[in-house]
SEMAR-213915 format. One record per residue (C-alpha): residue in three letters; y, x, z. Coordinates in steps of 0.25 Angstrom, whole numbers, padded with zeros to 4 digits, always signed. Example, Ala and Ser with C-alpha at 12.3 -4.5 7.8 and 13.67 -1.06 7.14 Angstrom:
<rs>
ALA-0018+0049+0031 SER-0004+0055+0029 
</rs>
This chain:
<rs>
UNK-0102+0061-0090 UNK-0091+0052-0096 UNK-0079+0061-0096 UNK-0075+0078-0096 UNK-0073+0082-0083 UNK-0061+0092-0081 UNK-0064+0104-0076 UNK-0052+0102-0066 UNK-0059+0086-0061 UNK-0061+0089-0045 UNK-0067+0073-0048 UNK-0070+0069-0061 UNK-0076+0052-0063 UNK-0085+0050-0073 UNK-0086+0036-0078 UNK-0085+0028-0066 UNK-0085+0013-0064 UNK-0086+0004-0054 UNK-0090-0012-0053 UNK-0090-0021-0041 UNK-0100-0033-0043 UNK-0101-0029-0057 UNK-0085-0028-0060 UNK-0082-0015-0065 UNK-0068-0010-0056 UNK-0071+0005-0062 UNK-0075+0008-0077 UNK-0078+0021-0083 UNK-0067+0030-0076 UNK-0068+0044-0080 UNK-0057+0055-0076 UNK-0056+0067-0068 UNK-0046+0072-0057 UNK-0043+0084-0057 UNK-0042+0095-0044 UNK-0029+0094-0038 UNK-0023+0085-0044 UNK-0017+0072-0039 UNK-0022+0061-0049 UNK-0014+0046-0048 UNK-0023+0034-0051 UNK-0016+0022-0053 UNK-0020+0008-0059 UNK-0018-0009-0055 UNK-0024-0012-0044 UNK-0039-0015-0046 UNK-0038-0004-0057 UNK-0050+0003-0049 UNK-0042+0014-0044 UNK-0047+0011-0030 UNK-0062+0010-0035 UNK-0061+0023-0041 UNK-0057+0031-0029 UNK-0066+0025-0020 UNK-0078+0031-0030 UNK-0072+0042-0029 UNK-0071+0043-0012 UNK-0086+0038-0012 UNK-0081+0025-0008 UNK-0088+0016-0021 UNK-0099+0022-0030 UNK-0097+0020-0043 UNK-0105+0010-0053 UNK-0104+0021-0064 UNK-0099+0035-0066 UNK-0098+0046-0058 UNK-0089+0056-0050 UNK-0088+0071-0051 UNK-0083+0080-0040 UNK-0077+0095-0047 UNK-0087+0092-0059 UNK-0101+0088-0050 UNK-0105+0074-0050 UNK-0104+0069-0036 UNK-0110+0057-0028 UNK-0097+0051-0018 UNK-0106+0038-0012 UNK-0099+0038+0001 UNK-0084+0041+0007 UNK-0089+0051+0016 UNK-0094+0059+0004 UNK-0082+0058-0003 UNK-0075+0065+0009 UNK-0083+0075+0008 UNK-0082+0077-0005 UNK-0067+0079-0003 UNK-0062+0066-0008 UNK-0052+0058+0002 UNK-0045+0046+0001 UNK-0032+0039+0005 UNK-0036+0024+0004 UNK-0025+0012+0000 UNK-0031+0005+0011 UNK-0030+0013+0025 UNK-0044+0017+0029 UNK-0040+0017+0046 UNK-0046+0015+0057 UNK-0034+0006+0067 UNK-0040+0010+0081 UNK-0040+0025+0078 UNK-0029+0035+0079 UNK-0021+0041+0066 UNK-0029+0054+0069 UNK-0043+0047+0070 UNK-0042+0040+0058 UNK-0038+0054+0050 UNK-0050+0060+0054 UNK-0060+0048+0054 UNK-0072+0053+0050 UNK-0068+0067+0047 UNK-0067+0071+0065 UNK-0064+0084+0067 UNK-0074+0090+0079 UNK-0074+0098+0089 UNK-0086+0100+0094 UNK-0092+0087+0096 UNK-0079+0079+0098 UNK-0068+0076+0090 UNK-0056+0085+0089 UNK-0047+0076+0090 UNK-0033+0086+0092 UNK-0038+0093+0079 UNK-0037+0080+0072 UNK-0026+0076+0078 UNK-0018+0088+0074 UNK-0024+0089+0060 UNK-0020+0072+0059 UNK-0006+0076+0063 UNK-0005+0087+0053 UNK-0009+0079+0042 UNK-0001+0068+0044 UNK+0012+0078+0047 UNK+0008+0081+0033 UNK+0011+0068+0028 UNK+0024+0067+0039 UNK+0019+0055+0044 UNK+0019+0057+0060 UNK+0010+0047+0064 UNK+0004+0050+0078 UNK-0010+0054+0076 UNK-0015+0046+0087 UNK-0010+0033+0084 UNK-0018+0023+0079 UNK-0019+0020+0065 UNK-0017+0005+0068 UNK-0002+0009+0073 UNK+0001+0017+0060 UNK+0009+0010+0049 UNK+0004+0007+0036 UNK+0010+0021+0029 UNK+0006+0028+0044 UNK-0008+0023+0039 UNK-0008+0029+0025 UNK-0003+0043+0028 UNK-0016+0041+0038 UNK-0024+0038+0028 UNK-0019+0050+0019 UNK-0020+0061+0032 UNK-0034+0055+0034 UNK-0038+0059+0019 UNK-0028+0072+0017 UNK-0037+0077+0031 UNK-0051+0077+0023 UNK-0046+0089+0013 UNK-0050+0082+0002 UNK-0052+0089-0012 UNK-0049+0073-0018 UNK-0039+0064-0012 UNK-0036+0049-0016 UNK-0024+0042-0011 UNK-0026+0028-0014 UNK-0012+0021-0013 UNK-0007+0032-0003 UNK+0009+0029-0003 UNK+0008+0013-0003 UNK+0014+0014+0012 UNK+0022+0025+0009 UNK+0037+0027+0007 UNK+0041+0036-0002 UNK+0045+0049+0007 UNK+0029+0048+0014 UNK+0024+0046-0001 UNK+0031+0059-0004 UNK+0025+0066+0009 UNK+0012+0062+0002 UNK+0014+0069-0011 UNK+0019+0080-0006 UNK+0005+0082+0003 UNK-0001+0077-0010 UNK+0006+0087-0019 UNK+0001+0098-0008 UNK-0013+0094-0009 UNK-0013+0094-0025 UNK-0007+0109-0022 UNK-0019+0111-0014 UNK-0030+0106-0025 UNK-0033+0093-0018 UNK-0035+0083-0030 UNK-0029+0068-0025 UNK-0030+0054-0033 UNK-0017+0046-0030 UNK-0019+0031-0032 UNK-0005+0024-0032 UNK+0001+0011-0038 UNK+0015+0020-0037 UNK+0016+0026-0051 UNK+0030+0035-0049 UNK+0020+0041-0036 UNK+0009+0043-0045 UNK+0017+0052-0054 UNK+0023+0059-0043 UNK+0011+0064-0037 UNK+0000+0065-0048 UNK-0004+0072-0058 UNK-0013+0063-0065 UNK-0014+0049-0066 UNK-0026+0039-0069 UNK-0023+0025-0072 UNK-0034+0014-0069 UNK-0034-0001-0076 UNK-0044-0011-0074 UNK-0055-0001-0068 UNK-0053+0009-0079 UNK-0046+0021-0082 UNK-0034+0021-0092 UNK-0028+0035-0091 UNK-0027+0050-0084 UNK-0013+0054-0086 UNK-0006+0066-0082 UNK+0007+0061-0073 UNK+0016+0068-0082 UNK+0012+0061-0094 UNK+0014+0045-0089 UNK+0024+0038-0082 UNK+0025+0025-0073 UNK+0027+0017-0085 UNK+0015+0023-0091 UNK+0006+0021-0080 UNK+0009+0007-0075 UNK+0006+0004-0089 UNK-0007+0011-0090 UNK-0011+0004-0078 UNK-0007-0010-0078 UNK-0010-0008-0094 UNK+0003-0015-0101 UNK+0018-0008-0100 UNK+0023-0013-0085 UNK+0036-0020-0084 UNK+0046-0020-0073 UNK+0039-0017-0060 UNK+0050-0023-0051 UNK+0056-0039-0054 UNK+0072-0039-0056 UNK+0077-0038-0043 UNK+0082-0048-0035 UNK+0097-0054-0035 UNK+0103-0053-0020 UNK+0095-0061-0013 UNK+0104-0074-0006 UNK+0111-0070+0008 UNK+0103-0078+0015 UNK+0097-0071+0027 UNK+0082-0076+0031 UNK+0080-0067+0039 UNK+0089-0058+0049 UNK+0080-0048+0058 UNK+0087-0040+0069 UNK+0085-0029+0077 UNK+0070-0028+0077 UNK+0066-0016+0088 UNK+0052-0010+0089 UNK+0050+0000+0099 UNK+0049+0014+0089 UNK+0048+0004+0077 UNK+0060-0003+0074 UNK+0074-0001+0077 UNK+0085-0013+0078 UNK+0078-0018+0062 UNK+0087-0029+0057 UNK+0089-0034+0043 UNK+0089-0047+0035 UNK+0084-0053+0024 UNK+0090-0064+0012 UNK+0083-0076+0007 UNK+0076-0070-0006 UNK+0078-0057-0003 UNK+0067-0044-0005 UNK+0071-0036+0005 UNK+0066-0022+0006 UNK+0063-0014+0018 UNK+0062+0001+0016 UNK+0060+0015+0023 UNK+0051+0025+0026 UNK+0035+0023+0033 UNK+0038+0018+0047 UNK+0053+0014+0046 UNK+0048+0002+0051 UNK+0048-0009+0038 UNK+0036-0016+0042 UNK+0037-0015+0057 UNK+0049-0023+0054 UNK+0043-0032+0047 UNK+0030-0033+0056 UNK+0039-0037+0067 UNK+0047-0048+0058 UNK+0033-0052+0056 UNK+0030-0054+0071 UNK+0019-0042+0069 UNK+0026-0034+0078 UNK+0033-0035+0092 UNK+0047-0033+0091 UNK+0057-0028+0104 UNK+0070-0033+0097 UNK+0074-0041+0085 UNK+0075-0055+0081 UNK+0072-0064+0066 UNK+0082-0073+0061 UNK+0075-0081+0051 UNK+0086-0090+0042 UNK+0094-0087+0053 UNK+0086-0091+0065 UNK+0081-0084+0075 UNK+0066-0083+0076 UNK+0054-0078+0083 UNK+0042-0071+0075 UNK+0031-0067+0084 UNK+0022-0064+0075 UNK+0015-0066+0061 UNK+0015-0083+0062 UNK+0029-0082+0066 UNK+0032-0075+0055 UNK+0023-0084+0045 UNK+0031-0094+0053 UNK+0043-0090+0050 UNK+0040-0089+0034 UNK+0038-0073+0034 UNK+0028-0066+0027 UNK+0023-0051+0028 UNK+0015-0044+0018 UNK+0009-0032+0027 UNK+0009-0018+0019 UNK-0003-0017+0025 UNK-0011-0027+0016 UNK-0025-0024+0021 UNK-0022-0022+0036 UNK-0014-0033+0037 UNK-0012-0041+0024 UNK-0024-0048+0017 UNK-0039-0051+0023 UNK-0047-0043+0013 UNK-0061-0050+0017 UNK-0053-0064+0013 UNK-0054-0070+0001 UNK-0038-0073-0007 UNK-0037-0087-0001 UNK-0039-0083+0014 UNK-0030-0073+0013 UNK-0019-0080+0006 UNK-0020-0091+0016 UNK-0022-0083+0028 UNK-0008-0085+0034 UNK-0005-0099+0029 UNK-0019-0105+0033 UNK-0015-0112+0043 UNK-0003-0119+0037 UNK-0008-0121+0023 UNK-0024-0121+0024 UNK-0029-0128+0036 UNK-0031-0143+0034 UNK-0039-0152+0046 UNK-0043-0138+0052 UNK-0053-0132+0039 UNK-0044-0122+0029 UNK-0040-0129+0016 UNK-0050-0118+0005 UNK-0045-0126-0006 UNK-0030-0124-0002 UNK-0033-0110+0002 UNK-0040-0108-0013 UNK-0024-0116-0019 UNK-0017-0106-0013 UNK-0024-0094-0016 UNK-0025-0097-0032 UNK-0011-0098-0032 UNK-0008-0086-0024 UNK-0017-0079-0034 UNK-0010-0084-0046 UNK+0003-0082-0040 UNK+0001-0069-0036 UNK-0008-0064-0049 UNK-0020-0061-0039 UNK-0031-0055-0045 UNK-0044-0059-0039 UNK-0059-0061-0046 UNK-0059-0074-0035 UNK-0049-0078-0025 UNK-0061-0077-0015 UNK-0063-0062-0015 UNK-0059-0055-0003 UNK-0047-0048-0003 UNK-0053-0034-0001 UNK-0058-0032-0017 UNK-0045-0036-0021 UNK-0035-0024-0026 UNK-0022-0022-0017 UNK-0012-0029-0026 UNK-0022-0042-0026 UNK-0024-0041-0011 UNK-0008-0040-0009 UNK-0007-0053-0018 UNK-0015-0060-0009 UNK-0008-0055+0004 UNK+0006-0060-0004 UNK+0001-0073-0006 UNK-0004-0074+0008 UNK+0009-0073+0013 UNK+0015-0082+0001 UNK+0006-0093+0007 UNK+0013-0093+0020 UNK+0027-0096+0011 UNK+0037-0085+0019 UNK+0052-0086+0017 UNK+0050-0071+0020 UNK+0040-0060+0015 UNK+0039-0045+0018 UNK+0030-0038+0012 UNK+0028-0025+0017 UNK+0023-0015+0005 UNK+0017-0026-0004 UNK+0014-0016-0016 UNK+0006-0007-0007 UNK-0006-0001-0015 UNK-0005-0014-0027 UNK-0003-0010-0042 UNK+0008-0010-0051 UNK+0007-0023-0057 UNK+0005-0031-0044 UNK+0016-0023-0039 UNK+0026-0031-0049 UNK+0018-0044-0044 UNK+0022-0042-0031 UNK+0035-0038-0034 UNK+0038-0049-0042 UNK+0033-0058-0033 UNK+0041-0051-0022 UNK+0055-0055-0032 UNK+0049-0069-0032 UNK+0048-0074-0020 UNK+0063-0068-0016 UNK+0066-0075-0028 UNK+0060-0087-0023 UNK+0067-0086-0009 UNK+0058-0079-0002 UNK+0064-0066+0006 UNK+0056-0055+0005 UNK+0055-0041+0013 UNK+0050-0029+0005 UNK+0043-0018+0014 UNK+0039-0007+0003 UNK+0038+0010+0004 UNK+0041+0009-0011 UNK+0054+0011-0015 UNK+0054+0006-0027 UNK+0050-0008-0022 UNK+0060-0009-0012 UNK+0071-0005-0024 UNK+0065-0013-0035 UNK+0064-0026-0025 UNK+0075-0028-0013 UNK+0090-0032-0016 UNK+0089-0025+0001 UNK+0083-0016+0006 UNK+0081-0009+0022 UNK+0079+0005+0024 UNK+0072+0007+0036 UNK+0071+0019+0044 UNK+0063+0022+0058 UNK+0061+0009+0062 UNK+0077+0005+0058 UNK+0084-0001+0046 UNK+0091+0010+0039 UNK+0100+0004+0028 UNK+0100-0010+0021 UNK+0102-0007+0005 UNK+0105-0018-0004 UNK+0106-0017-0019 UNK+0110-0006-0026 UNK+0108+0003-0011 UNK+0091+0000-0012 UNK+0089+0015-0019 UNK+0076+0024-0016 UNK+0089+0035-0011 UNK+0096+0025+0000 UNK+0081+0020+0003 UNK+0076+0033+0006 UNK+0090+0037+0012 UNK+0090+0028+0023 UNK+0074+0027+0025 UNK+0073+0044+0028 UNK+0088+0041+0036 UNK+0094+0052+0027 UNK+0108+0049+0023 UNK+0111+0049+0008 UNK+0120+0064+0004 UNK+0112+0070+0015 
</rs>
């Protein structure tokens, strides 16, 4: 045994690494977590952070090391004998079933019986419990394909809260989360520490990570750096263990008032029990923020300026024309762009390779010559868009899926930077990405208003919204709240208008 276990380690790793085709992604990490307590683990993307809870869920065996469970050595070579082991998991990337209902997919593959059938108004009523818990009144018998993205993740968390684990990990669990759901998810958190339940919070978000741990361990380049108690560090000291330099301004200067020129003027966009009468414009280089609480109606809004939804009412005035935008080629068309905050539901292809996923919208346009596809154009593009964009890859021809987040959403960026909008929303386009490609994208962000380039910011991050937009939306139930402008854009007069609660009430 490489390391002293506590007597107080519920799980204890001893000396574990991992390699994939002979590259090591894990190397000698040894620590303990104790019972109770809610440890952070935090590091850049492809820091092995992923790689190590998977061991520990059963998902990955290890190449080397080995795991102990209240000082015995255990043997986790499945998922299924994790769970029974006590350890549950809320993934990054949503583990749901479409075509089955909220209440199904909580219980999937823990059924409760009765008899020899399913009991299915015990579940339904223990799934409604769980998610009151949460507040988040989802119907339980809706289909998860209907749910939105943060609807999805409360899911997700309400599907592993239901096991009674002794060990929870929440892999990037507030990515979709606005600030008052995230504070609903502490709160349950804080009562399950309360209750000796021992949790692992993975999180890019350092101010969340010294809100709700107690300890944090920092991971660089597949090894570990430090275990620090949360009251000894700082932000500043933890972005600097993990990125492994001292870490500069995270937002670029802010923008100067972008031109009044409006490109774009939509009005009064209805959607039956969606959107009510949304009207707003947008300048010629101008990030403009959109903010509010989960299901407030942001990227509805934008889904339907996209032509991705039906809308009963509203028009699009584009440089002060009227047009028509049925769907996603009208909108491409048109010179729109949307970055989904769903990345692997609806972003990139994760079985394709960087070139057909860069060129996957423009092919037709850019990369067909005489009816065969250009591979040499398609190979132009995407070694510029990875230079551009700082994309980390071993080749350009590795699928998608063994890249990390902030690599996949790169790509997805430049796919959308091939088609050359006039106007980009991107709708939460630091969810679950590091630190360091954060400020790349924010940077980019700055750029391309700079450039011209009129940009919507959809993000559940207030900080974002503050740090980027010289204008900002508050939308609330399906309806644009307040526009704030300048000195106006505060976390106070967001939060103000997104809950409807007046200010000196």
């Amino acid at each position: 045994m490489k390391g002293i276990v506590d007597s107080r380690d519920i799980l204890y790793l001893d000396g574990i690494s991992k390699e994939f085709s002979s590259v090591r992604v894990l190397d000698q990490i040894t620590f303990g977590i104790r019972e109770g307590e809610v440890m952070g683990l935090i590091g850049e993307n492809g820091a092995g952070k992923s790689t190590l809870i998977k061991i520990i869920c059963g998902i990955y065996q290890p190449t080397e090391g080995q795991v102990l469970l209240n000082g015995e050595l255990v043997d986790i070579p499945d998922y299924i004998t994790g769970k029974k082991l006590g350890i549950g998991i809320v993934p990054q990337e949503f583990n749901l079933i479409n075509s089955l209902t909220v209440y199904e997919n909580i219980f999937l593959g823990n059924e409760i019986h009765k008899g020899l059938l399913l009991d299915k108004k015990l579940m339904r009523l223990k799934a409604r419990e769980q998610l009151d818990r949460l507040k988040m009144p989802v119907d339980v018998d809706k289909l998860v394909s209907d749910l939105s993205v943060a609807e999805k993740q409360m899911v997700e968390i309400s599907k592993a809260m239901i096991l009674d684990a002794r060990i929870l990990i929440f892999d990037e669990p507030t990515t979709t989360l606005t600030g008052h759901e995230v504070e609903i998810l502490f709160d349950l958190m804080r009562n399950l520490r309360e209750k000796g339940v021992t949790m692992v919070f993975v999180s890019h978000k350092l101010h969340e990570v010294k809100t709700i741990c107690d300890r944090v361990t920092v991971f660089r380049d597949g090894k570990l750096i430090s275990v620090d108690d949360i009251a000894e560090v700082d932000e500043h000291d933890l972005a600097r263990k993990m990125v492994g330099r001292d870490f500069s301004q995270v937002f670029p200067p802010k923008l100067k008032r972008a031109e009044n020129t409006v490109i774009l003027e939509v009005g009064h966009f209805c959607i039956a029990n969606l959107l009510k009468d949304v009207s707003f414009t947008l300048r010629k280089g101008e990030i403009l923020g959109f903010a509010g609480l989960v299901g407030a109606g942001r990227t509805e809004t934008m889904e339907a300026l996209m032509g991705l939804r039906r809308l009963e009412k509203g028009t699009v005035l584009l440089n002060g024309e009227i047009v028509k935008i049925k769907n996603a080629r009208d909108a491409v068309d048109h010179k729109l762009g949307y970055i989904s905050e769903d990345r692997q539901g609806k972003g990139i292809v994760q079985g394709f390779d960087i070139p057909k996923n860069i060129s996957l919208i423009s092919l037709p346009d850019k990369y067909v010559r005489h009816g065969f596809i250009d591979k040499a154009a398609e190979d132009l593009s995407a070694n510029h868009y990875i230079d551009e964009f700082k994309v980390v890859a071993a080749s350009k021809k590795m699928e998608l899926k063994y890249f990390s987040g902030g690599n996949q959403q790169k790509v997805y960026l430049a796919r959308w930077m091939d088609t050359e909008p006039q106007i980009l929303i991107l709708d939460e386009p630091t969810r679950g990405i590091d630190i360091n490609a954060k400020r790349e994208i924010y940077e980019f962000i700055h750029a391309l208003a700079e450039s011209g380039i009129s940009c919507i910011l959809i993000s559940s991050e207030m900080e974002e919204i503050i740090g980027l937009c010289s204008r900002v939306y508050v939308m609330k139930e399906g309806h644009i709240a307040d526009c704030l402008e300048g000195d106006e854009i505060t976390e106070e007069n967001i939060m103000f208008n997104a809950t409807g609660i007046k200010k000196g009430n």
